[in-house]
MARTI-248410 format. One record per residue (C-alpha): residue in three letters; x negated, y negated, z negated. Coordinates in pm, 1 decimal. Example, Ala and Ser with C-alpha at 12.3 -4.5 7.8 and 13.67 -1.06 7.14 Angstrom:
% residues 2
+--------+----------+----------+----------+
| residu |     east |    north |       up |
+--------+----------+----------+----------+
|    ALA |  -1230.0 |    450.0 |   -780.0 |
|    SER |  -1367.0 |    106.0 |   -714.0 |
+--------+----------+----------+----------+
This chain:
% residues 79
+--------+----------+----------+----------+
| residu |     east |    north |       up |
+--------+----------+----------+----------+
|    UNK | -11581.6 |  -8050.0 |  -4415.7 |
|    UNK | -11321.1 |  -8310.3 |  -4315.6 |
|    UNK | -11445.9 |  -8562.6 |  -4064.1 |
|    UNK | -11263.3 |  -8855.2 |  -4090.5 |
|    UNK | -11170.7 |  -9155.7 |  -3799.8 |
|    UNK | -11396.6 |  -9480.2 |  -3754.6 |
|    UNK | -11201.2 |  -9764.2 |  -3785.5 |
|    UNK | -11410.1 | -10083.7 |  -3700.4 |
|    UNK | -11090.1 | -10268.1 |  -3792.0 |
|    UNK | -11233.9 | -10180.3 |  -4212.1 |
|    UNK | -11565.0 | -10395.8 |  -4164.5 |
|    UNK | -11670.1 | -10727.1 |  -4091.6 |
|    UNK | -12038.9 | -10822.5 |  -3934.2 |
|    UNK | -12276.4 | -11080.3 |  -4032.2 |
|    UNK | -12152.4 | -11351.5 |  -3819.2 |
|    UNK | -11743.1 | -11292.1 |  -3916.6 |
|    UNK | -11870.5 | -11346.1 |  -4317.5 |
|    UNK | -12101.5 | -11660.1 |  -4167.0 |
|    UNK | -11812.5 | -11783.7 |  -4101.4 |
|    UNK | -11601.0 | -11723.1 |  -4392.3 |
|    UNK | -11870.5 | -11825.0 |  -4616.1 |
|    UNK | -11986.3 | -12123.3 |  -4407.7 |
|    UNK | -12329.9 | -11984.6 |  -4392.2 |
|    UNK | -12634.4 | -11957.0 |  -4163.5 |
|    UNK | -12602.5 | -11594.8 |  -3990.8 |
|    UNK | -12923.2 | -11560.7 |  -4097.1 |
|    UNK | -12880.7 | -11585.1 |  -4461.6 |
|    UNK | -12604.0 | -11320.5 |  -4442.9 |
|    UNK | -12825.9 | -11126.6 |  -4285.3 |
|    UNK | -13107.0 | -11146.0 |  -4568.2 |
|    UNK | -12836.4 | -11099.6 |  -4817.3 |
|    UNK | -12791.0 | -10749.7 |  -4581.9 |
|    UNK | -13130.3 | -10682.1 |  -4561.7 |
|    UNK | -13211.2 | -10751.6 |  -4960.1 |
|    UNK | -12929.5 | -10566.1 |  -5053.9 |
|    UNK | -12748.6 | -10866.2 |  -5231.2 |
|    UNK | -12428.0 | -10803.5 |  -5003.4 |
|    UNK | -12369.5 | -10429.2 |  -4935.6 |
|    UNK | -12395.2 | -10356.9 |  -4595.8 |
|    UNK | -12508.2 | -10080.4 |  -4382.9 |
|    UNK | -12725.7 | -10130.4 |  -4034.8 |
|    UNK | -12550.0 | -10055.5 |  -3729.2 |
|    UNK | -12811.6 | -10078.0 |  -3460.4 |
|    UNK | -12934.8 | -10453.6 |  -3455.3 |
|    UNK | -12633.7 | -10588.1 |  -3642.0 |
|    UNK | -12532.4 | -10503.6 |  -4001.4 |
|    UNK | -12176.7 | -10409.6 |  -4060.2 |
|    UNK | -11979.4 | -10479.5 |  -4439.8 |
|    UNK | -11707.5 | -10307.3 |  -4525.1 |
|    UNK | -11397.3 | -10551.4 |  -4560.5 |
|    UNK | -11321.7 | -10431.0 |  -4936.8 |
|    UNK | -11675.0 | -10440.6 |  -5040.9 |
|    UNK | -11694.6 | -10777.7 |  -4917.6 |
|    UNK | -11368.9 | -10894.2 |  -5089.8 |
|    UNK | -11548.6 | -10754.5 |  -5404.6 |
|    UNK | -11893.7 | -10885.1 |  -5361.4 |
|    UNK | -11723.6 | -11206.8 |  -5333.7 |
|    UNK | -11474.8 | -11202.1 |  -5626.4 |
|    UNK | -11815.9 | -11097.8 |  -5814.0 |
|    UNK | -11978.9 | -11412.4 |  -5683.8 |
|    UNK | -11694.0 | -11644.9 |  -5762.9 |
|    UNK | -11686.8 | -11489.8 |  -6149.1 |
|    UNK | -12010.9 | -11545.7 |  -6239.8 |
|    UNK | -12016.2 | -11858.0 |  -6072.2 |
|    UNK | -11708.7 | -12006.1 |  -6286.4 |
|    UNK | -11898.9 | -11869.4 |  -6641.5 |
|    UNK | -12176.8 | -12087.8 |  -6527.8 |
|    UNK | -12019.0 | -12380.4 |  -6534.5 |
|    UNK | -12037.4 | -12568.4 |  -6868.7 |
|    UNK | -11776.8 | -12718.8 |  -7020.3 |
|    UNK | -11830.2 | -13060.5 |  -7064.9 |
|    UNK | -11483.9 | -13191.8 |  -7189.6 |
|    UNK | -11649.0 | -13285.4 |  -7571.5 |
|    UNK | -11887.4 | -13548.1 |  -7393.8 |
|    UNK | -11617.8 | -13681.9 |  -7170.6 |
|    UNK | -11375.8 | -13827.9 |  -7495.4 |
|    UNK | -11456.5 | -14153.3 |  -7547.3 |
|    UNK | -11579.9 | -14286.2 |  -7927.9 |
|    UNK | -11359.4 | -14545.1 |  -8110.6 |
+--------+----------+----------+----------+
């Protein structure tokens, strides 16, 4: 079997996504935790892969936009 190299450059941890997300840490964390984001647990910290994130997050933004209702029928105004 093949080992291949650990690059810590491919993952992001809870407080980079924080960040990105403006989030508590600790939210990202139960997201982690819950399995809502996919993450795995590096010692005391929990480590996302950069391309699952970008997924996760294009998931998120997808169902969030078929959500929203379109309204445009009540905004004409009656003569």
């Amino acid at each position: 079997m093949e080992e291949k190299d650990f690059d810590l450059n491919e993952f992001m941890n809870t407080e980079d996504i924080a960040k990105i997300l403006r989030k508590n840490i600790a939210t990202i964390q139960r997201w982690c935790r819950d399995g809502e984001l996919p993450a795995a647990k590096l010692g005391r910290t929990y480590m996302v892969r950069k391309t699952d994130f970008e997924s996760w997050y294009k998931e998120k933004i997808s169902k969030r936009h078929q959500h929203i209702p379109d309204n445009s029928s009540e905004n004409e105004v009656s003569s």
